[in-house]
C-alpha positions as CSV (number, residue, x, y, z in Angstrom):
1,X,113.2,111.4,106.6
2,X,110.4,113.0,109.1
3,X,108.1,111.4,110.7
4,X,105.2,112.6,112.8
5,X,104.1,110.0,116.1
6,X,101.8,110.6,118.6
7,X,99.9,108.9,121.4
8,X,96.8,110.0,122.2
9,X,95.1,108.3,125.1
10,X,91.2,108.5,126.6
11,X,91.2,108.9,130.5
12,X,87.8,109.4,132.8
13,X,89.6,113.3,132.0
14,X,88.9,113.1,128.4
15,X,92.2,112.9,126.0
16,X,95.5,113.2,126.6
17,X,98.0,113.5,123.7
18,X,101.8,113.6,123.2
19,X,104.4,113.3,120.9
20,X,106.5,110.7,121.3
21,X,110.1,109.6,119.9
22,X,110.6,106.6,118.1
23,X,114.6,106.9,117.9
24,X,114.8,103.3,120.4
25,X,111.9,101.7,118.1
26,X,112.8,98.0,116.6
27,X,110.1,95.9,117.3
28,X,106.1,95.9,117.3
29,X,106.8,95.0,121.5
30,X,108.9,98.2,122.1
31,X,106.1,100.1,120.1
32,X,103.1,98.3,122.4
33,X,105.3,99.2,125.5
34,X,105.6,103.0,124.2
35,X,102.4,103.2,123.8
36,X,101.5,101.6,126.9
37,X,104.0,103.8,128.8
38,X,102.6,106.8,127.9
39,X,98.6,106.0,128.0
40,X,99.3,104.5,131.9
41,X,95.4,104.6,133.1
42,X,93.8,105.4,129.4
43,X,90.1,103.9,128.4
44,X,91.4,104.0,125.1
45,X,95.0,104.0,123.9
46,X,96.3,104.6,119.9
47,X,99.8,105.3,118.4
48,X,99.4,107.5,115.2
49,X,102.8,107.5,112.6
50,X,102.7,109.1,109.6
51,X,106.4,109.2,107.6
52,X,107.2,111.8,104.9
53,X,103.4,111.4,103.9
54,X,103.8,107.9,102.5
55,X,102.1,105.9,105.1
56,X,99.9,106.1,108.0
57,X,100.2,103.8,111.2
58,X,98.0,102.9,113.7
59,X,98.9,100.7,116.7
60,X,96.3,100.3,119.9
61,X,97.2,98.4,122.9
62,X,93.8,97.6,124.5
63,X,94.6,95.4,127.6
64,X,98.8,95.7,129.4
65,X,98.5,91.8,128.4
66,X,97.9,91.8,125.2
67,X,98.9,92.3,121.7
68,X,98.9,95.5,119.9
69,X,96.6,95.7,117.2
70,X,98.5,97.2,113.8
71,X,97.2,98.7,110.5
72,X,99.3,100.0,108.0
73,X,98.1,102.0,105.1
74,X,100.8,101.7,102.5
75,X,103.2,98.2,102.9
76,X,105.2,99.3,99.6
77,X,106.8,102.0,102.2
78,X,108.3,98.6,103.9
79,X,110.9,99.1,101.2
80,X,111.8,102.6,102.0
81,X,111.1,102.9,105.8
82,X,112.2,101.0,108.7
83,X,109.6,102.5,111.1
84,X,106.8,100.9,108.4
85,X,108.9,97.6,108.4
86,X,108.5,97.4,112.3
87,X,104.8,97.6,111.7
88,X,104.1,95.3,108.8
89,X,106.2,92.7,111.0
90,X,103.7,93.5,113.7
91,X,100.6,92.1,111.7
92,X,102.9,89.4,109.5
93,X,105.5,88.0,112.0
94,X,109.3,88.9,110.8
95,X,108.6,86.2,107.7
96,X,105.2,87.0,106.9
97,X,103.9,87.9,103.6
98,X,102.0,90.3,102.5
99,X,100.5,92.0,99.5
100,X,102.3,95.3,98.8
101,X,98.7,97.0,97.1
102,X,96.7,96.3,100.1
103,X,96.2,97.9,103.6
104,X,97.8,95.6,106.1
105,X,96.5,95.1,109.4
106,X,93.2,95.5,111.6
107,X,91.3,97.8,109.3
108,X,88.8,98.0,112.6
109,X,91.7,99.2,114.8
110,X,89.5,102.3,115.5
111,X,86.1,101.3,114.6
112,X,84.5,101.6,118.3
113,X,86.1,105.1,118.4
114,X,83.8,106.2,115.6
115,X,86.0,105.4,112.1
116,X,84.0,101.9,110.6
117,X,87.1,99.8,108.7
118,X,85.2,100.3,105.3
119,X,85.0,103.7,106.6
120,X,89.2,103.7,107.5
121,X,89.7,102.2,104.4
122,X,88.3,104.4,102.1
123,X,90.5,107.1,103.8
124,X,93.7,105.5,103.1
125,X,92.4,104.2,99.2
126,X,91.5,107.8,98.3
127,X,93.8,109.5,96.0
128,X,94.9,112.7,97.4
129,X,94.6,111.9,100.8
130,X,97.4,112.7,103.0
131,X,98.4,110.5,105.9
132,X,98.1,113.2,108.2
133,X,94.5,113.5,107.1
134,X,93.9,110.1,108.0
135,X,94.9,110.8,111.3
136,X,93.1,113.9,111.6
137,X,89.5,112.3,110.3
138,X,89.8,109.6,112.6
139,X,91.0,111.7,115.7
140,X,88.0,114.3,114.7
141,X,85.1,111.3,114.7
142,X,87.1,110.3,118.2
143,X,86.5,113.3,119.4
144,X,90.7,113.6,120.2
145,X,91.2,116.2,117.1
146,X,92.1,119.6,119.7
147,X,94.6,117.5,121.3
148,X,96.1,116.3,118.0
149,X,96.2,119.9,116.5
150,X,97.7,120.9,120.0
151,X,101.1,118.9,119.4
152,X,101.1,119.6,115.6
153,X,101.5,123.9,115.9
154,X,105.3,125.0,115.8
């Protein structure tokens, strides 16, 4: 299984973006702190996962203090992929349930960034729509696409 994560942050310098490993991942907290870790000084801070083009991912940590705000695309993957599993428990608790047809999370996760939820929602209920284009829509209405396309050439 491949997956494709990246954090892309907003500085007074415009956006930063990098590639980041998710090897040491088990929790929605060690996410937060990754993403937090590498967006040290950031206006605006995301975490974009897409996995074998089944789901997308998006986690934003706003303030150091406080939770990270999760949406999921596809929670059937849940049953196929651990790195979707840590998410879905990010929006549910470890216990929570969830319906496996619907988007899970903050569907407004990137709405202030240009990408509406009704908007980020259509996106992901499209058919045809890869996971990766997800991410590249909303970084391109951010105005973070170069630095996206930056980390994704060989």
């Amino acid at each position: 299984m491949s997956y494709f994560a990246a954090v892309l942050a907003r500085t007074g310098d415009g956006w930063k973006a990098q590639e980041v490993s998710l090897e040491s991942v088990q929790t929605i907290d060690d996410l937060a702190e990754l993403v937090r870790d590498a967006a040290d000084g950031s206006t605006a801070s995301l975490l974009f996962l897409e996995e074998d083009d089944e789901y997308v991912g998006i986690v934003r940590v706003i303030d150091p203090d406080d939770d990270p705000r999760v949406f999921l695309s596809h929670p059937a993957s849940v049953a196929d992929y651990d790195l979707a599993g840590i998410l879905a428990d990010g929006v549910t608790g470890e216990d929570g349930e969830y319906d496996e047809d619907d988007p899970l999370g903050d569907s407004g996760v990137v709405a202030d960034l240009g990408t509406p939820a009704r908007d980020l929602l259509a996106l992901v209920r499209h058919e045809g729509t890869l996971p990766s284009d997800v991410i590249t829509t909303v970084c391109e209405r951010a105005g973070c696409l170069d630095e996206l396309e930056a980390l994704r050439v060989p």
